[in-house]
N, C-alpha and C positions, 0 to 999 in steps of 0.2 A: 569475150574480153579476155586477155591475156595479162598473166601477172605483170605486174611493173607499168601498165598500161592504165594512164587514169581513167575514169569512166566519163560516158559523155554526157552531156545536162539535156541532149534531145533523145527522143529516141527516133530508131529510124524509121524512113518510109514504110507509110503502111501499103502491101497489094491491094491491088484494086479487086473489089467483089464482083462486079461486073466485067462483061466484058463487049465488047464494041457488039457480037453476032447478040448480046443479051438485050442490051439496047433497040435493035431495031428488030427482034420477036416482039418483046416488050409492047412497041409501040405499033406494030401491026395486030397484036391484041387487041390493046386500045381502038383502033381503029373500025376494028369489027365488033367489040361491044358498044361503041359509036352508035353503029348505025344501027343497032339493037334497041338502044332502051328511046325511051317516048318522056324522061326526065331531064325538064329542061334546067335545073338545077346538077344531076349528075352529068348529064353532057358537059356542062359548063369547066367542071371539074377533072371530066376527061379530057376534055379539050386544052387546059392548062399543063397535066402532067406531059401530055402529048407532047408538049410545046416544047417543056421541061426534058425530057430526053430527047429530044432531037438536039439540045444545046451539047449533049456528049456523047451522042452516037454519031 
């Protein structure tokens, strides 16, 4: 911010933490602890995050 300049009420964009190649390591992980475990409760769960980054990868 520069003197004489009023301040703004937003702050700005924040960077993204991820990034698109993060994403689909990410969910090729998933994939293979997938077919790994024998919990049909933790599949279930992988299965949802799964879902969940493919919405922004």
């Amino acid at each position: 911010m520069t003197e004489g300049t009023p301040p703004t009420k937003e702050p700005g964009r924040a960077r993204a933490l991820l990034s698109t190649a993060d994403f689909k390591l990410l969910r090729r992980a998933l994939e293979s602890h997938a077919k790994a475990t024998e919990d049909r409760e933790e599949l279930a769960k992988i299965n949802a995050l799964h879902h969940r980054l493919g919405n922004y990868g």
